[in-house]
FITORLO-111335 format. One record per residue (C-alpha): residue number from 1; chain; x, y, z. Coordinates in Angstrom, 2 decimals. Example, Ala and Ser with C-alpha at 12.3 -4.5 7.8 and 13.67 -1.06 7.14 Angstrom:
REM FITORLO-111335
[rec 1, "A", [12.30, -4.50, 7.80]] [rec 2, "A", [13.67, -1.06, 7.14]] 
***
This chain:
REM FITORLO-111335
[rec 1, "A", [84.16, 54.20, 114.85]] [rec 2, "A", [87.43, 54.99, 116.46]] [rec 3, "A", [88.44, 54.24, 119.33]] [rec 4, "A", [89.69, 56.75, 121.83]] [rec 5, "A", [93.01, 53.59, 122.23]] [rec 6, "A", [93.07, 54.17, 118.50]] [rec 7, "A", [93.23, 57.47, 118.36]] [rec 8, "A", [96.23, 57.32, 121.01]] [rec 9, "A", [98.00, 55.34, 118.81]] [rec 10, "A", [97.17, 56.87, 115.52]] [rec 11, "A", [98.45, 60.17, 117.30]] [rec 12, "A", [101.86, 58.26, 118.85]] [rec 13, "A", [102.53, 57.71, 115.17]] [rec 14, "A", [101.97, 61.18, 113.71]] [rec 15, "A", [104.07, 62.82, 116.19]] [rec 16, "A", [106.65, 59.71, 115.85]] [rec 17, "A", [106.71, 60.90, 112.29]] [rec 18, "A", [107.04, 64.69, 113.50]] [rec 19, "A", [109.46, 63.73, 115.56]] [rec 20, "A", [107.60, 65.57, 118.22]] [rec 21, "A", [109.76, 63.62, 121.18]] [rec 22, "A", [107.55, 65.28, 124.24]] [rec 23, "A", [104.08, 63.93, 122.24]] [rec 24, "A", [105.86, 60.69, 121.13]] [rec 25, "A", [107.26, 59.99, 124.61]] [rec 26, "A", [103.72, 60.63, 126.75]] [rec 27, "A", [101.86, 58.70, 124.33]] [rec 28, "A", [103.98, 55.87, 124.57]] [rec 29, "A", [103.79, 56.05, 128.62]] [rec 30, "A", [100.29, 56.31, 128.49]] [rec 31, "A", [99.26, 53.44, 125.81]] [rec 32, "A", [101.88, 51.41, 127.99]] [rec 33, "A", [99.81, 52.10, 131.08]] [rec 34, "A", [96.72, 51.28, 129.19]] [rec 35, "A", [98.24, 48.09, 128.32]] [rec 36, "A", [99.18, 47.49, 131.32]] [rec 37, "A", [95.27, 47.56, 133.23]] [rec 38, "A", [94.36, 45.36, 130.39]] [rec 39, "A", [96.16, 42.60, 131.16]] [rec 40, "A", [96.08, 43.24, 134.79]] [rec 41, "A", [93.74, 40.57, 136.01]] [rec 42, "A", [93.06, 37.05, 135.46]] [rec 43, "A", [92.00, 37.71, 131.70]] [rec 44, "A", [93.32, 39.74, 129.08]] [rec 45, "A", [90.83, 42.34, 127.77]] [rec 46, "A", [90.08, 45.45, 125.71]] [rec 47, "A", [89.58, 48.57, 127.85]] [rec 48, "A", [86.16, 50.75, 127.12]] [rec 49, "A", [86.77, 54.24, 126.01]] [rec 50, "A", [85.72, 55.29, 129.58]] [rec 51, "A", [88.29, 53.15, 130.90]] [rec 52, "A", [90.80, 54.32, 128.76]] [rec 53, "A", [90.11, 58.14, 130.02]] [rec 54, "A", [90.36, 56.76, 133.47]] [rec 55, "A", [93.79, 55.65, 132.85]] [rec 56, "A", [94.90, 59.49, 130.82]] [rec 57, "A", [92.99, 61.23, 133.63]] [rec 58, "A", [95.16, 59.15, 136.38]] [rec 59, "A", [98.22, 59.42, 134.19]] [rec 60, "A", [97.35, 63.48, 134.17]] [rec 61, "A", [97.26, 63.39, 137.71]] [rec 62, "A", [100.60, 61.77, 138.40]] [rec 63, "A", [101.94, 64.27, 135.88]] [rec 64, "A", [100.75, 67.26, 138.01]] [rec 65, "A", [101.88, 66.15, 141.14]] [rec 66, "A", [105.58, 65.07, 140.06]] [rec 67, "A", [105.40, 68.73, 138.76]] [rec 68, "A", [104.76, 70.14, 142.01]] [rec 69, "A", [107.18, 68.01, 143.30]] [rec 70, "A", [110.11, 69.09, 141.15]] [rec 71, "A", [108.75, 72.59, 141.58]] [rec 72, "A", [109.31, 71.87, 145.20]] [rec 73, "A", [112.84, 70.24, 145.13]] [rec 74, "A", [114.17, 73.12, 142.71]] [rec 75, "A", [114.21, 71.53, 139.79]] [rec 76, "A", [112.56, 73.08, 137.46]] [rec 77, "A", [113.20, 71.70, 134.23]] [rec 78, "A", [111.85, 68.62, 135.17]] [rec 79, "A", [108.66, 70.37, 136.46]] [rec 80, "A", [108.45, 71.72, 133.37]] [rec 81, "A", [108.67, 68.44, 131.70]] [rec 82, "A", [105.79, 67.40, 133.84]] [rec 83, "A", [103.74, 69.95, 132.96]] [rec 84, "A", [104.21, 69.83, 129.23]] [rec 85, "A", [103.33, 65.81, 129.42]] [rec 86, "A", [100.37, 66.72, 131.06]] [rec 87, "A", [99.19, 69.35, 128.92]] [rec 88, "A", [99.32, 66.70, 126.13]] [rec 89, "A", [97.21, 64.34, 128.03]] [rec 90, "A", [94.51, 66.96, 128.91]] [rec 91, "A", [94.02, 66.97, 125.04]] [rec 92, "A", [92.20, 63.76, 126.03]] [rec 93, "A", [90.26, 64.88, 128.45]] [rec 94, "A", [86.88, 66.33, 128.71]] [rec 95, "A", [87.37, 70.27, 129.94]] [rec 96, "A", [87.62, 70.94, 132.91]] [rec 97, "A", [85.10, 72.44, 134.90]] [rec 98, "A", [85.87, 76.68, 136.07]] [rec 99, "A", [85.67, 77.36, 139.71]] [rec 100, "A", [82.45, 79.07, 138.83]] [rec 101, "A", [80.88, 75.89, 137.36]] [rec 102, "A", [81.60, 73.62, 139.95]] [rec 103, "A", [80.72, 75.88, 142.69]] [rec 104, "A", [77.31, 76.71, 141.16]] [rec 105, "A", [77.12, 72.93, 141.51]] [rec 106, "A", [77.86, 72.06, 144.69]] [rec 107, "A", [75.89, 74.92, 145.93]] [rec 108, "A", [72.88, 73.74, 144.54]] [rec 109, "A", [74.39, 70.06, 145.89]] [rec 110, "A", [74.54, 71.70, 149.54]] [rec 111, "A", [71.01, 73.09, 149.39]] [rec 112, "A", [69.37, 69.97, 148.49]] [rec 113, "A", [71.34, 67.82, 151.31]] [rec 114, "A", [70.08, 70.43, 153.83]] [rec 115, "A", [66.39, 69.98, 152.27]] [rec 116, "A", [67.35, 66.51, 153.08]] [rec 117, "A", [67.86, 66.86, 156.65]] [rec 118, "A", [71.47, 66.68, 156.22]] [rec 119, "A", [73.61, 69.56, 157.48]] [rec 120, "A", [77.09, 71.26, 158.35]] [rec 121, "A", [80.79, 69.12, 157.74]] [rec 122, "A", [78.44, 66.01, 158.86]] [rec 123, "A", [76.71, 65.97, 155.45]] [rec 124, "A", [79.89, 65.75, 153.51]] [rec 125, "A", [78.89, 62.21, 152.35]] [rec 126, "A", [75.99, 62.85, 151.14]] [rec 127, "A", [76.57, 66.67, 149.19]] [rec 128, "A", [79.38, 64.52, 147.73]] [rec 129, "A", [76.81, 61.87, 146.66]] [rec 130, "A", [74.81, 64.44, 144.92]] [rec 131, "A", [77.70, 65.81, 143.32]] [rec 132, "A", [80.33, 63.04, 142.47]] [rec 133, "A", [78.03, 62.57, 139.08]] [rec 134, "A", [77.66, 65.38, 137.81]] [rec 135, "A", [80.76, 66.91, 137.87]] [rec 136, "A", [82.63, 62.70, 137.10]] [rec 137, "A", [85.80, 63.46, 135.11]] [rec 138, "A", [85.12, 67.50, 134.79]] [rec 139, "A", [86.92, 68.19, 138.13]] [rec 140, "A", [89.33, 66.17, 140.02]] [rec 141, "A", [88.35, 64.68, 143.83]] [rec 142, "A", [90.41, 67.07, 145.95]] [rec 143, "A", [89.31, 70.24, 144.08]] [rec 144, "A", [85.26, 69.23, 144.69]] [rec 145, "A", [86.08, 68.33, 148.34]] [rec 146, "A", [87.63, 71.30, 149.22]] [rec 147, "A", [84.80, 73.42, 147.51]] [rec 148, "A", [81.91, 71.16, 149.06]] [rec 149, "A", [83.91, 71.24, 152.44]] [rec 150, "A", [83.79, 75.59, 152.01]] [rec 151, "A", [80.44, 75.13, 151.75]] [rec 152, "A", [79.32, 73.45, 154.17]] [rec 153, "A", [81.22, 75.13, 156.89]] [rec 154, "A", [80.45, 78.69, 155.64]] 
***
């Protein structure tokens, strides 16, 4: 069974070979940063494969937002950059939820915290309880908040 720290490197190599310098070059940032949270810590240790997607996912998030950032500051080639890096991550990454999906979600999420006694912004906590895992790794924080926020206020 491979790994999904395996496959990362079996992948680095390929598009080493390919001389793919975009692939090559987010790999190697994102097996570093793997490396990194293992040995962050008192012990050394192998990361699970849910670990490791923890790591791409945060990686993919820091590669969107220095996107928007260079987007911001007029520059964007290195926005571009950004973006491409982070389209190679999200081959790592379970799909993404649609709008559609995660709001049929956190409707039904809403609905039961009112059946609960819990209603209006108050019962943020505890739609986002309900929520948090189903939707764990399919949609990031801000984009559920915001939708479970719309909800409630509606």
């Amino acid at each position: 069974m491979t790994t999904l720290k395996s496959k990362l490197h079996d992948d680095l190599n390929v598009a080493i070979k390919e001389r793919d310098e975009l692939r090559s070059s987010t790999l190697r940032l994102t097996l570093a940063a793997i490396t990194k949270e293992e040995v962050a810590g008192k012990t050394k240790r192998e990361l699970s494969d849910d670990e490791v997607l923890k790591v791409i996912t945060r990686e993919a998030k820091k590669r969107r937002e220095a996107a928007e950032a260079f987007a911001q500051g007029g520059r964007a080639e290195q926005s571009e950059r950004e973006k491409a890096e982070g389209e190679v991550l999200a081959d790592y990454l379970p799909k993404q939820l649609s709008d559609a999906e995660l709001e049929r979600i956190v409707v039904q999420a809403v609905e039961e915290a009112k059946a609960g006694g819990a209603e209006g912004p108050r019962a943020m906590g505890a739609v986002m309880k309900l929520v948090n895992p189903q939707v764990a790794g399919l949609a990031e924080g801000g984009r559920v908040a915001a939708t479970v926020k719309k909800h409630l206020t509606s």
